[in-house]
C-alpha positions in Angstrom: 84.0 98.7 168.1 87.0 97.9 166.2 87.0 94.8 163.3 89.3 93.3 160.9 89.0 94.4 157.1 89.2 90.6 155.6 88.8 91.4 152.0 87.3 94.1 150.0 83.4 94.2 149.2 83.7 95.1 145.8 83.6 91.7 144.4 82.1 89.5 141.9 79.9 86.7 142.7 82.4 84.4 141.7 85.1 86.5 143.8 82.3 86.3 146.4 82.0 82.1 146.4 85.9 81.8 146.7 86.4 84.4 149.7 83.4 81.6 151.3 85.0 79.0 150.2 88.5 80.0 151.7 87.1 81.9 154.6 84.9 79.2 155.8 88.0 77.1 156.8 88.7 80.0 159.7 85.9 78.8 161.4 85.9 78.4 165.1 83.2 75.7 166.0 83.9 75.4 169.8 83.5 77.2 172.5 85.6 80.1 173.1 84.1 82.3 174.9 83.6 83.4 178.5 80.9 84.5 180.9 78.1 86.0 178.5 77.0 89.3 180.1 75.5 91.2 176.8 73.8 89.8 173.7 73.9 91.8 170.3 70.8 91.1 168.1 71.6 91.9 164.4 69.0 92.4 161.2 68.9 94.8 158.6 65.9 95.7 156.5 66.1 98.0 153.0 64.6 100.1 150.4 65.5 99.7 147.5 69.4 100.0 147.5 69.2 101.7 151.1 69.9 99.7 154.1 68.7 100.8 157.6 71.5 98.4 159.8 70.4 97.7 163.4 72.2 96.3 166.1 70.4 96.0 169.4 72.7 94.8 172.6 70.7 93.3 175.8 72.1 92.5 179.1 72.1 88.7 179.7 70.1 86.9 181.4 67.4 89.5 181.7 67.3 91.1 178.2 66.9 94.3 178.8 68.4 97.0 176.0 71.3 98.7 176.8 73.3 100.3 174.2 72.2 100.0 170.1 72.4 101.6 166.7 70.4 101.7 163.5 72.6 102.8 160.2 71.0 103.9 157.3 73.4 103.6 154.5 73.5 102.3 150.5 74.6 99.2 149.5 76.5 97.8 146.4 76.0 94.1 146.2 73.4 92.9 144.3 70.3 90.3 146.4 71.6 87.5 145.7 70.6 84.4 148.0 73.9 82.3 149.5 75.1 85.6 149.1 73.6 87.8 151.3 76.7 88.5 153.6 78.3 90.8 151.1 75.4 92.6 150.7 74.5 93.4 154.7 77.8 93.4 156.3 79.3 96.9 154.6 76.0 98.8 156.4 76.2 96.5 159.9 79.7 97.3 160.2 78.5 101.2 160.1 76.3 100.2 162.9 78.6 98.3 165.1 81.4 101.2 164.4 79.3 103.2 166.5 78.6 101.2 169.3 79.5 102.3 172.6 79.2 98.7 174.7 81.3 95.9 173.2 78.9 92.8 173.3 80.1 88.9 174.6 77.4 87.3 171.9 75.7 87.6 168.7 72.5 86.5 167.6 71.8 86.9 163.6 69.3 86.9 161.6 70.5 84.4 159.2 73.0 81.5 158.5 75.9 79.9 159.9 77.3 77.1 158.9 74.0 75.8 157.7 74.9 77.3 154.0 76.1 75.1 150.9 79.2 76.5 151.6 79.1 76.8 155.1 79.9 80.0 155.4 76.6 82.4 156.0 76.2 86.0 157.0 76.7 84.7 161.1 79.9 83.4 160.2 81.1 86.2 157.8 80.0 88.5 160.3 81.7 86.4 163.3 84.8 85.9 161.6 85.1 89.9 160.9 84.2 91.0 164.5 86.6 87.8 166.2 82.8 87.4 168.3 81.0 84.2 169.1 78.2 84.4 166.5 74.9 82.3 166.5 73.1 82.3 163.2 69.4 81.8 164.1 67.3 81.9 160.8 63.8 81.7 160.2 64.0 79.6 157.1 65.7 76.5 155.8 68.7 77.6 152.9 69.7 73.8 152.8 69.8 70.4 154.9 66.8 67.6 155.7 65.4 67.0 159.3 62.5 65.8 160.6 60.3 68.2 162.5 61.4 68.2 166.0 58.4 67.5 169.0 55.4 70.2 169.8 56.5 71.3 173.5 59.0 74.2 174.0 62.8 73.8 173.7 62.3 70.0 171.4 65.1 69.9 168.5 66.2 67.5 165.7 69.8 67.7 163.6 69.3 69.3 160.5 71.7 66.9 158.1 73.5 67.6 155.0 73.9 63.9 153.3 75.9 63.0 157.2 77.2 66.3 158.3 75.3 68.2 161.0 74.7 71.7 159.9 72.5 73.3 162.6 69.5 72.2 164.7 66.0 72.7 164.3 64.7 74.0 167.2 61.5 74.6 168.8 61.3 78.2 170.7 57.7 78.3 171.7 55.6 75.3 172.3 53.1 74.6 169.1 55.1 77.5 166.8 57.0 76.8 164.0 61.1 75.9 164.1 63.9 78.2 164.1 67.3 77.1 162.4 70.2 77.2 164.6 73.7 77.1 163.3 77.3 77.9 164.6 78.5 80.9 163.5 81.7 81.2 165.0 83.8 80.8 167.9 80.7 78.9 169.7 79.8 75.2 169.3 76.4 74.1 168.4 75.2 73.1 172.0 75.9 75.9 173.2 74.7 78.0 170.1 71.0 75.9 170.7 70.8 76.7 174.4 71.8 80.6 174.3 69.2 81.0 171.7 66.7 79.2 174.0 67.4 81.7 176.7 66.9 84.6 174.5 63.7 83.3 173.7 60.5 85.4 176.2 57.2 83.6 175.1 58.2 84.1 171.7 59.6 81.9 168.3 62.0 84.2 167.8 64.8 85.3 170.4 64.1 89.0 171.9 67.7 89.8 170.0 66.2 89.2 166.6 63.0 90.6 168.0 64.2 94.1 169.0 67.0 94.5 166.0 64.2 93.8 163.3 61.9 96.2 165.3 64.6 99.0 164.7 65.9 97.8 161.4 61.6 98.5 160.5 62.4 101.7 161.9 60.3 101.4 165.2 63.7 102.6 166.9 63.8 101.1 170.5 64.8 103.8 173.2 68.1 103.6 174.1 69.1 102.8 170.2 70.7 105.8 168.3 69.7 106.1 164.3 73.0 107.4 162.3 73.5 108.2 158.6 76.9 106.7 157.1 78.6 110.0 155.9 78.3 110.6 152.0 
C-alpha cells in the first residue's frame, strides 16, 4: 500500500508542533468516500523502544478478518503525549507497506481532531495514507461534555470553549464512553455511526479489538508478523 512521505520523522518537538500546526489545516472533514467494503483497525503496543505495529482489515458489514500485518520495528521519537503520531506512524507505515488488501476505512486507536492542536495520530495517519480515518480513543486528551445517556448508541458533543471536537459516545449499554473524532476525509456523523457498526457487544469497535489483540502479540490468523529489515 503506497503513501505520501509528508515530512521527515527526525524532528524536534518543536519541529513536531509546527508540522501539526501546518498540517492540521489539510484536513478533510467531510465525507469523501464511497461504499465502505473493508475496515482497517490500527494500534501498536511496545517494549521499551520496540514497536510491534498491527493493522488488522475486516470486511464490512460483517467484520470478519481478511488480510493484516503486525510489524515489529524500533522507534526514535521519544513518549511524549500530543505527540504520539511521530512516535507510532514510522512502525505502522512498516505494517501497512505490507498489506496485500487496500482498505476503504480506518479505525485508530487514538485522536483526531480532538487534540489541542487538532491534529492527532488518526489525522496524521489519514492525511499520510489520503484514507478516511476515524480516531476512536479510549480516553479524553482535551474538551468538556457531559456524559451522554446509559442505553447503547447515546452521545453528547465533546466541546472545546464552542468548537465541536468529537463525540462521546456510548458503544455498549451501561459501559463507559469512547471518544470519537474526525480524522480525515470523513465528517463526524458519519465517523460516530461507522464506529457504532464496528461495535459487536463490545465498548470498543472489533477493529481496535483485533489490532490491539495482535499488537499484544496474540496474532489473529490470517494476520502476518514481519520484522522491518535492519
Amino acid at each position: 500500500m503506497q503513501y505520501k512521505d509528508l515530512h521527515s520523522w527526525n524532528v524536534t518537538t518543536e519541529q513536531a508542533r509546527q508540522l501539526q500546526n501546518e498540517l492540521s489545516k489539510q484536513i478533510v472533514r467531510i465525507d469523501r468516500f464511497e461504499t465502505i467494503k473493508t475496515v482497517a483497525g490500527v494500534d501498536i503496543g511496545f517494549k521499551n523502544d520496540i514497536a510491534l505495529a498491527s493493522v488488522v482489515i475486516l470486511s464490512f458489514p460483517d467484520l470478519q478478518v481478511v488480510d493484516g500485518v503486525v510489524a515489529e520495528s524500533c522507534v526514535n521519537f521519544p513518549y511524549i503525549p500530543g505527540y504520539l503520531s511521530f512516535r507510532e506512524i514510522p512502525p505502522l507505515l512498516v505494517a501497512f507497506a505490507r498489506l496485500q488488501t487496500e482498505p476503504d476505512l480506518l479505525i485508530v486507536d487514538g485522536q483526531g481532531i480532538a487534540h489541542p492542536r487538532r491534529f492527532g495520530l488518526a489525522c496524521h495517519l489519514g492525511l499520510i495514507l489520503d484514507k478516511p480515518t476515524i480516531g476512536c480513543a479510549k480516553s479524553r486528551l482535551c474538551g468538556q461534555y457531559t456524559e451522554p445517556n446509559k442505553e447503547k448508541g447515546a452521545y453528547t458533543d465533546l466541546l472545546d470553549k464552542d468548537e465541536i471536537i468529537g463525540t462521546v459516545l456510548r458503544t455498549r449499554t451501561n459501559v463507559s464512553v469512547v471518544y470519537v473524532s474526525i480524522g480525515h476525509r470523513i465528517s463526524l456523523n458519519s465517523a460516530r455511526m461507522l464506529t457504532l457498526a464496528c461495535c459487536k457487544g463490545y465498548r470498543l469497535p472489533e477493529t481496535t479489538r483485533y489490532a490491539h489483540k495482535a499488537a499484544s502479540g496474540k496474532v489473529p490468523e490470517g494476520v502476518i508478523f514481519v520484522q522491518e529489515d535492519k
